[in-house]
GUNUMAR-649491 format. One line per 3 residues: number of its first residue (from 1); their letters; for each residue x, y, z of N, C-alpha, C, O. Coordinates in steps of 0.1 Angstrom, whole numbers, plus 2048, in hexadecimal, padded with zeros to 3 digits. Example, Ala and Ser with C-alpha at 12.3 -4.5 7.8 and 13.67 -1.06 7.14 Angstrom:
BEGIN
1> AS> 884/7C7/84E/87B/7D3/84E/884/7DF/84E/88E/7DF/855; 880/7EA/847/889/7F5/847/881/800/84F/886/80B/850
END
This chain:
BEGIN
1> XXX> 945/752/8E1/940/746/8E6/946/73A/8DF/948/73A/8D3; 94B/72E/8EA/951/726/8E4/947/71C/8DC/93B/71D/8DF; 94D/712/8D1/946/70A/8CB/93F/703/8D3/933/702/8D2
4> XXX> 945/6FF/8DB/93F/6F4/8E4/934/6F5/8EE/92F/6EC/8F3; 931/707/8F3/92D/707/8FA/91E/70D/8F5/919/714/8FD; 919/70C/8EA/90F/70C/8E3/90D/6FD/8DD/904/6FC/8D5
7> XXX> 911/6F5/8DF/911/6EA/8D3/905/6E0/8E0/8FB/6D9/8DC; 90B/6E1/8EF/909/6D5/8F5/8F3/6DB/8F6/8EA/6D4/8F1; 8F2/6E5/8FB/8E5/6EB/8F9/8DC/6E9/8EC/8D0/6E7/8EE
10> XXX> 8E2/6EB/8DD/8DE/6E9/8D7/8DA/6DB/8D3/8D0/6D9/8CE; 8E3/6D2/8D6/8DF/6C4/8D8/8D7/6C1/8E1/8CF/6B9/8DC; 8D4/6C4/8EC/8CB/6BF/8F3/8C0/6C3/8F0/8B7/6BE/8F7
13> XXX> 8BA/6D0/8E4/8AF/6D5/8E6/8A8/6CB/8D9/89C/6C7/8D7; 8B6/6CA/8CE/8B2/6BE/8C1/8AE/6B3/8C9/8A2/6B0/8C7; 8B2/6AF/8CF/8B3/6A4/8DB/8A2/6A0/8DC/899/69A/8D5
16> XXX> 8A2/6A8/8E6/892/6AC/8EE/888/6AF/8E2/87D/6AB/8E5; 88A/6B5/8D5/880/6B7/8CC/87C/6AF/8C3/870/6AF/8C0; 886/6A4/8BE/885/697/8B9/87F/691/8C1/874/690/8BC
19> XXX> 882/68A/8CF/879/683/8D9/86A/685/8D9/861/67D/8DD; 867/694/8D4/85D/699/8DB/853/69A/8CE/847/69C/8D0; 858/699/8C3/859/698/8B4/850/688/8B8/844/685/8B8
22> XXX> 859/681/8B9/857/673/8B7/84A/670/8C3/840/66B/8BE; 84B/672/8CB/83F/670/8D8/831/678/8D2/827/670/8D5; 82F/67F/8CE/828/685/8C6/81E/678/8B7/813/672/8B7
25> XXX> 828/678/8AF/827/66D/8A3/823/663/8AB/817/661/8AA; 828/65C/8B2/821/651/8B8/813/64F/8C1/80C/645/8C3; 811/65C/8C5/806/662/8CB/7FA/660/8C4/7EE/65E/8C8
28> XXX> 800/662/8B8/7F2/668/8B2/7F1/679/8AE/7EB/67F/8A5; 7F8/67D/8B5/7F5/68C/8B5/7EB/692/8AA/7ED/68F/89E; 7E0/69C/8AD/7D7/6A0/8A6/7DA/6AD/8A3/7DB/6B4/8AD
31> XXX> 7DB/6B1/897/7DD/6C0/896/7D1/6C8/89A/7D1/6D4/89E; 7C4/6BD/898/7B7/6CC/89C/7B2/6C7/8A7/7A6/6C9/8A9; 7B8/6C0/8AF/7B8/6C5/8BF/7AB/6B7/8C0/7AB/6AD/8B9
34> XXX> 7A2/6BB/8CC/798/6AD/8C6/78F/6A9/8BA/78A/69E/8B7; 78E/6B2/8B5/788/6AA/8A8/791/6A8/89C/79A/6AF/897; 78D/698/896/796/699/88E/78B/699/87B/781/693/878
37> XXX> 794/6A1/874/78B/6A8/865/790/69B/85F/793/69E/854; 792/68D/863/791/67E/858/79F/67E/854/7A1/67B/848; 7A9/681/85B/7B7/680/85A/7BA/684/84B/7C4/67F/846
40> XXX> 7B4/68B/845/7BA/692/839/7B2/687/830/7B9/682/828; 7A7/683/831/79E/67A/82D/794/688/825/793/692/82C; 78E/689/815/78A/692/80D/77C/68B/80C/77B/67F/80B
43> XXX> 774/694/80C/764/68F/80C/765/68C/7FB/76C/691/7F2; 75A/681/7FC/755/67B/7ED/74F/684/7E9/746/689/7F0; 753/68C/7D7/74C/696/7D5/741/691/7C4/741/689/7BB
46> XXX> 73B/697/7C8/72E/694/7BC/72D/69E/7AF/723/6A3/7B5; 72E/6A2/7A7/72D/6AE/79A/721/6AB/795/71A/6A1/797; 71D/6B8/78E/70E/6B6/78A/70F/6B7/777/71A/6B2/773
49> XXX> 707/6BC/76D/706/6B9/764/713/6C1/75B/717/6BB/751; 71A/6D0/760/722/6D5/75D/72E/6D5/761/737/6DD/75D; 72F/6C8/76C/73E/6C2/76A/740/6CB/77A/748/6C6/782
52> XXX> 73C/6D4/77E/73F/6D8/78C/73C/6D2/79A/732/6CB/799; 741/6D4/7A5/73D/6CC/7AD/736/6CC/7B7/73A/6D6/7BE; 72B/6C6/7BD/721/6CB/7C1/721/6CB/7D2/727/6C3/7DA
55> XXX> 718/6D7/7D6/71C/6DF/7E2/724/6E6/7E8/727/6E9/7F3; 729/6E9/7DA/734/6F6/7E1/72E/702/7E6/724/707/7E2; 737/706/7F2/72C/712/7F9/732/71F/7ED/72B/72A/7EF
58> XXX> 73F/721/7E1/73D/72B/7E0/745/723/7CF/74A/718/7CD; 743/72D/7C7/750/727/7B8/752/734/7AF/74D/73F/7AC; 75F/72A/7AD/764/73B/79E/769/734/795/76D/729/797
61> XXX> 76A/73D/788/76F/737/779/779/742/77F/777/749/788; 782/741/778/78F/74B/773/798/744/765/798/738/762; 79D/74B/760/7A1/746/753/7B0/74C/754/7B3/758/757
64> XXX> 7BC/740/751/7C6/73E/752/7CD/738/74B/7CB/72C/74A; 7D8/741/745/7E0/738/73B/7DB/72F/730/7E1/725/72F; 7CE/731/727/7CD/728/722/7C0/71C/72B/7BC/711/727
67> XXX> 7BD/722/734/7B1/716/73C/7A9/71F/742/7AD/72A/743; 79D/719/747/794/723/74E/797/716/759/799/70A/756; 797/71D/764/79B/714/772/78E/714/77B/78A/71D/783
70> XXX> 789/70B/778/77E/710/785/77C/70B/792/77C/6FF/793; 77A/713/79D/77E/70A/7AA/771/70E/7B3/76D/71A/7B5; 76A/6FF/7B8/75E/700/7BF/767/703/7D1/772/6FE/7D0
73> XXX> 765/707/7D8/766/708/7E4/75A/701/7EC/74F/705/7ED; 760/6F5/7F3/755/6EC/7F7/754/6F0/808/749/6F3/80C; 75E/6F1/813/760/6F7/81D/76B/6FC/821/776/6FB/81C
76> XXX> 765/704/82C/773/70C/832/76E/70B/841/768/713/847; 772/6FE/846/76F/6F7/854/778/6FE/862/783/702/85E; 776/6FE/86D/77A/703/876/778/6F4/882/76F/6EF/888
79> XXX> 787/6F1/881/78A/6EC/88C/792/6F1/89A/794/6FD/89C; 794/6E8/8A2/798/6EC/8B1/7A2/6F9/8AB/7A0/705/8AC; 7AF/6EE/8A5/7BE/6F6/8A5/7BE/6F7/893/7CA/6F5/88F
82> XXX> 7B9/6F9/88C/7BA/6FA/87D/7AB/701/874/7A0/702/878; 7AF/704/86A/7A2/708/863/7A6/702/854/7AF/707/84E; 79E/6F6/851/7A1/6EF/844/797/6F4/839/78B/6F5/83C
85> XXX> 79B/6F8/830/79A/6FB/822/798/6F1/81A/7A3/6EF/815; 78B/6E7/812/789/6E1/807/785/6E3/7FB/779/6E3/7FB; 78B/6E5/7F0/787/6EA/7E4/78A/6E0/7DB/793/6D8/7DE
88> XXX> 781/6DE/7CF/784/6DC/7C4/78B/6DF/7B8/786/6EA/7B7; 792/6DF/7B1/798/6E4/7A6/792/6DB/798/791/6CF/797; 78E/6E4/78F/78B/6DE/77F/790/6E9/774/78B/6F3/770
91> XXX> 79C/6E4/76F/79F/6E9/767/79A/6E7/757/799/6DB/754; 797/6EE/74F/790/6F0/745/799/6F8/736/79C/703/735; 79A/6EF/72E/7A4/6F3/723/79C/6FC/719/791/6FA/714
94> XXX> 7A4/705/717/79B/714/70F/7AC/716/708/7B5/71D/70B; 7A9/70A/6FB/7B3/711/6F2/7C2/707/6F7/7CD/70A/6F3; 7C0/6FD/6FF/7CB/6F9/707/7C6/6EA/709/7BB/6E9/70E
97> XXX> 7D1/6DB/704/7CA/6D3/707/7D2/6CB/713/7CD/6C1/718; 7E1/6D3/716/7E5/6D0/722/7E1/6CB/72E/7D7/6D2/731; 7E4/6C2/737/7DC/6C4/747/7E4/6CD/74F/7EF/6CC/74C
100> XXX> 7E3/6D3/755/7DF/6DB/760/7EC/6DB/768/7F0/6D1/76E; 7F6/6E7/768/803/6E4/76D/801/6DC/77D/7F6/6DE/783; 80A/6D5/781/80A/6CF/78F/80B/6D8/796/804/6D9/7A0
103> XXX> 817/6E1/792/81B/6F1/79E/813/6FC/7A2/815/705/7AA; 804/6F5/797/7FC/707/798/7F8/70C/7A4/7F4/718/7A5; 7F8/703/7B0/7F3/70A/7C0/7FD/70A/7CC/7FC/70D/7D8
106> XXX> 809/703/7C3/813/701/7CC/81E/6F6/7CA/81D/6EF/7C0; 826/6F6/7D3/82D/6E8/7CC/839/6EB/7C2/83C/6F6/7BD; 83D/6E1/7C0/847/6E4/7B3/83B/6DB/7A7/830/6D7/7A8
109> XXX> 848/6DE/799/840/6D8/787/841/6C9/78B/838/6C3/785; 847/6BF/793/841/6B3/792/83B/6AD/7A3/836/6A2/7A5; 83D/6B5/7AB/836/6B3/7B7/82C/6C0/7C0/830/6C6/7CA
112> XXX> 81E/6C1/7B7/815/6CC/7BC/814/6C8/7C7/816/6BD/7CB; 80E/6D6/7D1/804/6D4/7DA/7FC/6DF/7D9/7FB/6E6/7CF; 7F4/6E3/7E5/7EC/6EF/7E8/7F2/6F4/7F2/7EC/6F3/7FD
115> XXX> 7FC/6FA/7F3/807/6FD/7FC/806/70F/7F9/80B/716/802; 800/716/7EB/801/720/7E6/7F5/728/7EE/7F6/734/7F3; 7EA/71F/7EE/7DD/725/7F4/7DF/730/7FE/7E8/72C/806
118> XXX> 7DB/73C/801/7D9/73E/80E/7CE/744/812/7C6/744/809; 7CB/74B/81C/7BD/752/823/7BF/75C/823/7CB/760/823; 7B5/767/821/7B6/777/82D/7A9/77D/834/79C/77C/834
121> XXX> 7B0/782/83A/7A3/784/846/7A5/793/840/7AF/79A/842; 79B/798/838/79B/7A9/832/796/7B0/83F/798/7BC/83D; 78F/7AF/84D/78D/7B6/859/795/7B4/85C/79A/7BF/85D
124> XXX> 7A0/7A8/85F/7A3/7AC/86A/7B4/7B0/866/7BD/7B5/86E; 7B5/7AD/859/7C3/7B1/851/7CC/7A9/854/7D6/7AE/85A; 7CD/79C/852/7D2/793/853/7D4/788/849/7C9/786/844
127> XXX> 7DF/780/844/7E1/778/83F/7E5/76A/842/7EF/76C/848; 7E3/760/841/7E1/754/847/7E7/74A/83B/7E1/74A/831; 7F0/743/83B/7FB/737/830/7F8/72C/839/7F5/72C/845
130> XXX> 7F8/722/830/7F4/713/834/7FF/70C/841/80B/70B/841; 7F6/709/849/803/6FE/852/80E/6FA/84A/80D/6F8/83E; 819/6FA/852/827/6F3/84D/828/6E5/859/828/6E3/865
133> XXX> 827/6DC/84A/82A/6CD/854/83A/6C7/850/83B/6C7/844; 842/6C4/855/84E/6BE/855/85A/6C9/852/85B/6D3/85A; 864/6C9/846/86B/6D3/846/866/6D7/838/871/6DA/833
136> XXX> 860/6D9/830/85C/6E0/825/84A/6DD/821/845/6E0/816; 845/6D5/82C/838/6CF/825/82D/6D5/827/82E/6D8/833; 821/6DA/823/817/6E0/826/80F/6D5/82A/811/6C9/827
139> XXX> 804/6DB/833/7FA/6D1/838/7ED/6D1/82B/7E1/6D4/82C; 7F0/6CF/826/7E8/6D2/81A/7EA/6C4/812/7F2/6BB/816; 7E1/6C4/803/7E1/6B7/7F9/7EF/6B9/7F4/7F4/6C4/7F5
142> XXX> 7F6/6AF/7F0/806/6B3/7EC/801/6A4/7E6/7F7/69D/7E8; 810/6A1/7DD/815/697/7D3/80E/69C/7C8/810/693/7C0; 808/6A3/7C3/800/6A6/7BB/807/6A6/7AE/813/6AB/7AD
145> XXX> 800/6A0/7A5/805/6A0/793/7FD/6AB/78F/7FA/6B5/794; 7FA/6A5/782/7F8/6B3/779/7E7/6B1/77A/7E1/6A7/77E; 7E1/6BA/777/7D2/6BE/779/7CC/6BB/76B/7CE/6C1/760
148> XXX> 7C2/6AC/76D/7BC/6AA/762/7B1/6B5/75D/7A8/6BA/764; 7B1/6B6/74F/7A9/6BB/74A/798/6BC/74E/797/6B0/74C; 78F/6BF/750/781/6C1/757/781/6B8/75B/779/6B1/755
151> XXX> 786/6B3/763/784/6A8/76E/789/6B0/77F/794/6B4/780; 782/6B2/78A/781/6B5/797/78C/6AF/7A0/78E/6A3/7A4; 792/6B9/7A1/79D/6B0/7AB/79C/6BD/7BB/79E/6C9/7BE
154> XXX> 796/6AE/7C4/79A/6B5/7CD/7A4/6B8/7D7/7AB/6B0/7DD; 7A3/6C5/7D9/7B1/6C7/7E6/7AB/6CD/7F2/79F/6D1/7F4; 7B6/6CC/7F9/7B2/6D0/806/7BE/6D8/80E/7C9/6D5/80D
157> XXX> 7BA/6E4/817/7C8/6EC/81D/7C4/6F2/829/7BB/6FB/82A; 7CE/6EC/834/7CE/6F3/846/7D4/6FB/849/7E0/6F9/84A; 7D0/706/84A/7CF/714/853/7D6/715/864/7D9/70B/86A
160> XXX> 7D8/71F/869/7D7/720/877/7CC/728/879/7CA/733/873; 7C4/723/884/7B7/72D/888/7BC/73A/889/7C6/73C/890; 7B5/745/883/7B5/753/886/7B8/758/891/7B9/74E/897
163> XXX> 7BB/760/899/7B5/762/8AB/7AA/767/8A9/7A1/762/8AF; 7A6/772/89F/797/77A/8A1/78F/770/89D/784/774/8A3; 78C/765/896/783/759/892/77A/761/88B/770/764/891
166> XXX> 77A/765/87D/774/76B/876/768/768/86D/76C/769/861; 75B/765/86C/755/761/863/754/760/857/749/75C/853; 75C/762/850/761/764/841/770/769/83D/775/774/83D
169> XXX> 772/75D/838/781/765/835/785/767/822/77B/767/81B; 78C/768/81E/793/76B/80F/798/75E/80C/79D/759/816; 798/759/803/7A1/74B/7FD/7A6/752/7F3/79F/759/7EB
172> XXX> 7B5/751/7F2/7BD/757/7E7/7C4/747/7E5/7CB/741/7ED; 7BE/743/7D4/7C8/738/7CD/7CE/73C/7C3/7C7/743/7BC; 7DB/739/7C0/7E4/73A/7B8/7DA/736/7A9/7D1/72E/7A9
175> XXX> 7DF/740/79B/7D9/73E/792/7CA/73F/78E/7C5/73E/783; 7C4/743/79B/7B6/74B/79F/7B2/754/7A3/7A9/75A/79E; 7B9/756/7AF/7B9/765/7B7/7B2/761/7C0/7AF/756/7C3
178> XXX> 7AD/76F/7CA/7A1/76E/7D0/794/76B/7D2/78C/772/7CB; 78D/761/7D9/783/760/7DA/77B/764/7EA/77B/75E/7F5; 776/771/7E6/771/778/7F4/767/772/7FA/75F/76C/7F3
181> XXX> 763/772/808/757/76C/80F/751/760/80E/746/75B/80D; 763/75C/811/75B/749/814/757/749/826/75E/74E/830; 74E/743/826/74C/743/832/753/738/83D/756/72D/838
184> XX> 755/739/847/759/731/850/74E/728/855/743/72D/858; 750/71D/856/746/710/85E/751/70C/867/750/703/86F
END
């Protein structure tokens, strides 16, 4: 096949996808279809007398490197075209008075995100990785610095809906592991 006769198709489809790229951005375009979860807007969160944060539907300590990590799981929402994931992170120094690598859930050492996170559906055997937005970006919290010491930082990370739509799925975070039977709302 000549150069050329691959080149003029592939141009028109860059062509057409840019346009269509761009018509989109101007739109508005919604990733979760009609409802929109506050454009990546994070609910105001409250902690109670132990520094944790309050109404998480589930939480775990784990101890890492030098810190006990503890992460409240506030929701795991179901929209049209996405399933958003909100958690907290509080890192806790045990022997360590460092903050909190930027990289620990994803990301590179000076630009974190929650890009590491992902789901599993243990019925239906399935694994589920955060939306990919642009050419390397997760739909997830990103720019992220380093994790202050017992102070709550929250993040947030979008999914693609399941097909079986499962009532509970697995949250596996980097530097934590598993946390089984978070429920779906």
């Amino acid at each position: 096949m000549s150069g050329q006769t691959w080149r003029t198709p592939m141009r028109r489809a860059l062509r057409t996808g840019s346009l269509l790229l761009a018509g989109l951005l101007l739109t508005g375009c919604s990733l979760f279809g009609g409802e929109d979860p506050g454009g990546g807007a994070l609910p105001k969160i409250e902690t109670d007398a132990k520094g944790n944060v309050k109404g998480a539907v589930t939480a775990v300590d784990r101890l890492w490197g030098g810190y006990e990590v503890h992460v409240d799981i506030l929701s795991l929402r179901k929209y049209d075209k996405a399933l958003r994931l909100v958690f907290a992170v509080i890192p806790r120094a045990k022997g360590n008075n460092d903050e909190f690598p930027a990289d620990a859930f994803g990301g590179s050492f000076n630009n974190g995100n929650a890009g590491g996170v992902g789901l599993v559906d243990t019925e239906g055997l399935r694994a589920y990785q955060p939306m990919v937005v642009g050419k390397d970006g997760c739909a997830c919290s990103s720019g992220l610095g380093k994790y202050p010491l017992d102070t709550p930082t929250l993040l947030y990370v979008d999914f693609p809906v399941p097909p079986a739509e499962p009532d509970r799925l697995t949250v596996v975070i980097p530097k934590v592991g598993p946390i089984p039977g978070v429920k779906v709302s």
